[in-house]
C-alpha positions in Angstrom: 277.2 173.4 133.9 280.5 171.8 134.0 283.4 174.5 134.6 283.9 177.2 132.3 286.1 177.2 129.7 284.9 180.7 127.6 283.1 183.4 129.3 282.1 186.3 126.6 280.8 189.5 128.5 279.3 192.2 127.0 281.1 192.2 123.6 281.1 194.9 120.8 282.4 193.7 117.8 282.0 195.9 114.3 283.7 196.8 111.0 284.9 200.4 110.4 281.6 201.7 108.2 280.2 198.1 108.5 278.0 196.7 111.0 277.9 196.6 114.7 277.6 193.1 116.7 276.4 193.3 120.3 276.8 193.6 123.4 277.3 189.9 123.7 277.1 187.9 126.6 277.4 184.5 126.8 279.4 181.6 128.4 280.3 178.0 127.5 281.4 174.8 129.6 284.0 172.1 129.6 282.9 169.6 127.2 279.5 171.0 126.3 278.6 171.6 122.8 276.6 175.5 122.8 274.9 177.0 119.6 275.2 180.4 118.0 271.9 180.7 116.1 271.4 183.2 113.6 270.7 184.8 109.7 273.4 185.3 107.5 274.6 188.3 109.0 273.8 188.2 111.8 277.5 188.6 113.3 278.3 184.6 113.9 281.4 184.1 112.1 282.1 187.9 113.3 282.2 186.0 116.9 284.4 183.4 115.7 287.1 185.7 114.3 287.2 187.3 117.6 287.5 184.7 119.6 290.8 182.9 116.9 292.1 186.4 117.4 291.8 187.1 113.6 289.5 190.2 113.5 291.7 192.7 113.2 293.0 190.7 110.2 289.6 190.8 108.8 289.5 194.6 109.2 287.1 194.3 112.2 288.1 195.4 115.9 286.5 195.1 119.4 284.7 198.3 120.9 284.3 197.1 124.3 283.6 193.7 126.5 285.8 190.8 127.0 286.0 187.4 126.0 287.7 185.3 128.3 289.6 181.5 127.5 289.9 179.3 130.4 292.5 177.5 128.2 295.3 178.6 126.0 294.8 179.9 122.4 296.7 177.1 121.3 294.0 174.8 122.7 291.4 176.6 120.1 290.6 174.6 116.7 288.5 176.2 114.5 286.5 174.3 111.4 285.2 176.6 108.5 282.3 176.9 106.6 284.1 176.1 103.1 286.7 173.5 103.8 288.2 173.6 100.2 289.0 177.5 100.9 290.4 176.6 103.7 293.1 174.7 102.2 296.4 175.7 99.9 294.9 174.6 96.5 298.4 174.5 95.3 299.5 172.0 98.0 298.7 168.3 97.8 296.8 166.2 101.1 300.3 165.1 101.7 301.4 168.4 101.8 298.8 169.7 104.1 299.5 166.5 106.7 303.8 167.4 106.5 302.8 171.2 107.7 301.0 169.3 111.2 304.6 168.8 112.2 303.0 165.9 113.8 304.5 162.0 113.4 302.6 159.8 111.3 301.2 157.6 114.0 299.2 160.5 115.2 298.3 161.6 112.5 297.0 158.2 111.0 295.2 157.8 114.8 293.4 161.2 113.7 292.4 160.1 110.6 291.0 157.2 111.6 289.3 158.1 113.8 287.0 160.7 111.1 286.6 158.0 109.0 289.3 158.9 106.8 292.2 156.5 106.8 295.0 157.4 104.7 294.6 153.8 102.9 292.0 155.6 101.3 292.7 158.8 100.0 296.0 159.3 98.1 298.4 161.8 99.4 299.3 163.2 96.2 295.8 164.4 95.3 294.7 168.3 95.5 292.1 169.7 97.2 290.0 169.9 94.7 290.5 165.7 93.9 288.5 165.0 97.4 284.6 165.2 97.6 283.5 167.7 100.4 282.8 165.2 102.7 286.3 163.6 102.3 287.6 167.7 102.6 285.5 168.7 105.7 286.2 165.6 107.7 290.1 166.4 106.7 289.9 169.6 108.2 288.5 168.1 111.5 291.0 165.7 111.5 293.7 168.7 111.0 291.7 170.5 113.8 292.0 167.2 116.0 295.3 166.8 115.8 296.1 170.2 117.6 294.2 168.6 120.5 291.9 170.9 121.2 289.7 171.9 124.3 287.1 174.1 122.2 286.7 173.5 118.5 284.6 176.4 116.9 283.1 174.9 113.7 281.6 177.8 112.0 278.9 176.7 109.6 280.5 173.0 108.8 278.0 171.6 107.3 276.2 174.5 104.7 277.9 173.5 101.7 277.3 169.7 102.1 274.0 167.3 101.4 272.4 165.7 103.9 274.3 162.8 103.7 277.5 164.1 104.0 275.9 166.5 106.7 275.0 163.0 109.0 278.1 161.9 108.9 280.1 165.4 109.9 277.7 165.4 112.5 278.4 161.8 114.0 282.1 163.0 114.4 280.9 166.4 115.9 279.0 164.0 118.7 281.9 161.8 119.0 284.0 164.8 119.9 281.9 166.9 122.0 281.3 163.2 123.9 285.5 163.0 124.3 285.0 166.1 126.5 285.7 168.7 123.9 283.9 171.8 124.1 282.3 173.0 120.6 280.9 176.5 120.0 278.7 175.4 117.1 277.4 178.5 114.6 274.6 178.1 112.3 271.7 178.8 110.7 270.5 175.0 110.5 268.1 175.0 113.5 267.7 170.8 113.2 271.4 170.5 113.5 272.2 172.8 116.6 269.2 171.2 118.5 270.2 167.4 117.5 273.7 168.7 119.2 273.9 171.4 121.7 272.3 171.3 124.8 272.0 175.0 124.7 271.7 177.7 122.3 271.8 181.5 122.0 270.2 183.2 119.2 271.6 186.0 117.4 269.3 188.9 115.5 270.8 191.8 114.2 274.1 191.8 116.4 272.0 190.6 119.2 271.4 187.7 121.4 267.6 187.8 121.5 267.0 184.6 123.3 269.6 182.0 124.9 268.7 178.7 127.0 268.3 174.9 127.2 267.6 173.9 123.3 264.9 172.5 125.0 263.3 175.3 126.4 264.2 177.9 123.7 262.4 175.7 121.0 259.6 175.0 123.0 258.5 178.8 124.5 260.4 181.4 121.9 260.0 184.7 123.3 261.3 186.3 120.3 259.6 187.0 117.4 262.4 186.1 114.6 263.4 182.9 116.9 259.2 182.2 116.0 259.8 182.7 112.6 262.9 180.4 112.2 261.4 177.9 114.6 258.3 178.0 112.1 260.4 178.0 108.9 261.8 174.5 109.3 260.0 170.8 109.6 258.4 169.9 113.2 261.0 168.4 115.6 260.8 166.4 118.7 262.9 168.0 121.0 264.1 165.3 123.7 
């Protein structure tokens, strides 16, 4: 593995008379794209909190463990699940791009370069104007823009068909081939092994099993990672 950039190490994570995540361990390296595999509450986006330093905002806290960057906070982009929540429904596109403090040439660059050129898509439409194709490759762009060294792109795809899904994942390769790291959380089992070389899977607030895609796919030791292997259509894991 290339060198690391986050090292998580026996992590507790919970919610005051809520559930209990962990203990976590778990590490991910410069430019390699590694998947959190789980349920719906499981603890995945619990994780993700943590790690944009947002838990405590979300009225969770840490118990014990660490989770280490090897870059800056700063350097951390995060993606979410429902891009149109994501954004001020008040403020126009144009809006959104003034807050980037960023110049237009960069900005245009970014755009650009997720298939979304300002040529087409008018900066005084809402949020709720744009498909949510047009919205979730916006908020990559936006997440771009920060140059990032991980981008943690927490269930990206979910609310999207499988169109639109192809597409968000095209950029997600582009970017994890530019050298960026991506933690990538999900419950799409296709998507995480068409991406990530390796994967950790999450049960309960655990990580029952955690590998090459490869290998875990192939020789699940666990039985829910059996189940969710068996729940979706055979794959040819390279």
């Amino acid at each position: 593995m290339n060198r690391t950039i986050l090292e998580v190490r026996d992590l507790m994570l919970g919610y005051p008379k809520g559930p209990q995540f962990g203990p976590l361990t778990f590490e991910i390296g410069t430019g390699e794209a590694f998947a959190l595999v789980g349920e719906s509450g499981a603890g995945k986006s619990t994780v993700a909190f943590e790690l944009m330093g947002v838990l405590n905002f979300k009225g969770g806290k840490r118990s014990r463990g660490e989770a280490e960057l090897r870059c800056s906070r700063n350097e951390v982009a995060y993606i979410p699940q429902d891009p149109a929540a994501a954004l001020d429904p008040l403020f126009t596109i144009g809006d959104h791009i003034r807050e980037l403090n960023c110049s237009e040439t960069v900005v245009r660059s970014v755009l650009e370069k997720v298939k979304l050129p300002l040529e087409n898509i008018s900066l005084k439409s809402y949020p709720h104007e744009l498909s949510g194709g047009m919205l979730q490759r916006f908020l990559i762009g936006m997440a771009l823009v920060r140059v990032p060294r991980l981008l943690i792109a927490d269930e990206p795809t979910s609310s999207l068909d499988v169109v639109h899904q192809a597409q968000i994942m095209k950029l997600f390769h582009a970017v994890r081939d530019e050298g960026i790291s991506i933690l990538y959380i999900t419950h799409n089992v296709p998507l995480a092994l068409d991406l990530c070389a390796r994967m950790a899977v999450l049960y309960q607030g655990e990580i029952v099993e955690m590998g090459s895609c490869r290998e875990v796919y192939r020789n699940p030791r666990h039985e829910f990672t059996r189940r969710l292997f068996r729940s979706v259509p055979v794959l040819e894991v390279s």
